[in-house]
C-alpha positions as CSV (number, residue, x, y, z in Angstrom):
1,X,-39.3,9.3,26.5
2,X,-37.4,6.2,26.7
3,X,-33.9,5.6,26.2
4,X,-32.3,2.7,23.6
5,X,-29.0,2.2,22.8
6,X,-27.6,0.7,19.7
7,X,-24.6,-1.0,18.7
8,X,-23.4,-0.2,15.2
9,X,-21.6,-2.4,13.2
10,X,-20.2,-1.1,10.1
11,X,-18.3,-1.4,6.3
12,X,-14.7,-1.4,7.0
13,X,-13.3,2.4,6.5
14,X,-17.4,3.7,6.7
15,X,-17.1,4.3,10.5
16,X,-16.9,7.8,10.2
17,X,-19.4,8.2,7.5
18,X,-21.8,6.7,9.3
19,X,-21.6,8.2,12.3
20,X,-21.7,11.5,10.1
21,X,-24.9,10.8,8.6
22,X,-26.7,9.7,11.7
23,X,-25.8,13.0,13.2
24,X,-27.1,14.9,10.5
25,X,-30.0,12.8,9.4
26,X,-31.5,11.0,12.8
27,X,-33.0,13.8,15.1
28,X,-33.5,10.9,18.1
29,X,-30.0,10.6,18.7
30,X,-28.8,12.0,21.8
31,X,-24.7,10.6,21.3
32,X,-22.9,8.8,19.1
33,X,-20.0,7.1,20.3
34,X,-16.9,4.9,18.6
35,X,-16.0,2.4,20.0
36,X,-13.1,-0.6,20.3
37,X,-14.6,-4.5,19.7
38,X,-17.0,-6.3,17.8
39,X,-19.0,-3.3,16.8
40,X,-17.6,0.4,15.9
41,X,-20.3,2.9,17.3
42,X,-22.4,3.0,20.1
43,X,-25.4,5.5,19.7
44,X,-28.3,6.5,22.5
45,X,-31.7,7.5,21.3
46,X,-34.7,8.9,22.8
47,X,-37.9,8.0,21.7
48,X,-41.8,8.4,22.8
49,X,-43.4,5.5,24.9
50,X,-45.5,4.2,22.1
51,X,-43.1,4.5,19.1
52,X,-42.0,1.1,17.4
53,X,-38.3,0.5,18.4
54,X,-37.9,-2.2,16.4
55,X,-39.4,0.0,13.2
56,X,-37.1,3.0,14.4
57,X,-34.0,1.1,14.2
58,X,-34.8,-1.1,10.7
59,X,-36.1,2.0,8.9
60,X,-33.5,5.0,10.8
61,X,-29.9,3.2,11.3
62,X,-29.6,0.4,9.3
63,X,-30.5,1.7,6.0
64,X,-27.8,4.0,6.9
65,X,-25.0,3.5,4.6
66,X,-22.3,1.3,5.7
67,X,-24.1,-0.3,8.5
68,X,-23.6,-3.8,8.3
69,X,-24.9,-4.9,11.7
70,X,-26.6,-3.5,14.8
71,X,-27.7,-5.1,18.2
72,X,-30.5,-2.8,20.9
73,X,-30.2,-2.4,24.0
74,X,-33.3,-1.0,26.0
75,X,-32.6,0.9,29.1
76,X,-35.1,1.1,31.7
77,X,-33.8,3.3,34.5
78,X,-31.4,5.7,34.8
79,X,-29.3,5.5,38.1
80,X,-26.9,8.0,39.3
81,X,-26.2,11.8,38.1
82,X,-22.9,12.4,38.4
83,X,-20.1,13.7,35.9
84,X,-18.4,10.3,36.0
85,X,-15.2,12.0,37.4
């Protein structure tokens, strides 16, 4: 499994909605996080090796209703462990 995380830009006032339906609908999201600045959530996915990220994120989160916008991130290592306290 490989981590991703996308930047969500959305409608005005369909923040919430969106972030609502991508936690009922999108079964590769770990978290879904607002956020302050150009875009308004910031989500973290799992997916296998060989899937098609660029497919996952056209056909899973932005025919998502209100999306406007989104911008990937891939991450290739995780470092560290702690609790962030």
């Amino acid at each position: 499994m490989r981590a991703i995380f996308v930047q969500i830009k959305c409608e005005m006032g369909r923040a919430y909605h969106v972030a609502q339906e991508a936690a009922d609908t999108i079964t590769e999201m770990s978290e879904l996080f607002s956020t302050s600045g150009q875009y308004d959530l910031l989500g973290k996915f799992y997916l296998d090796a060989d899937r098609d990220i660029g497919l996952f994120v056209t056909n899973h989160i932005q025919t998502l209703k209100g999306v406007k916008d989104t911008y990937t991130l891939i991450a290739f290592n995780a470092f560290g462990g702690g609790t962030g306290q």
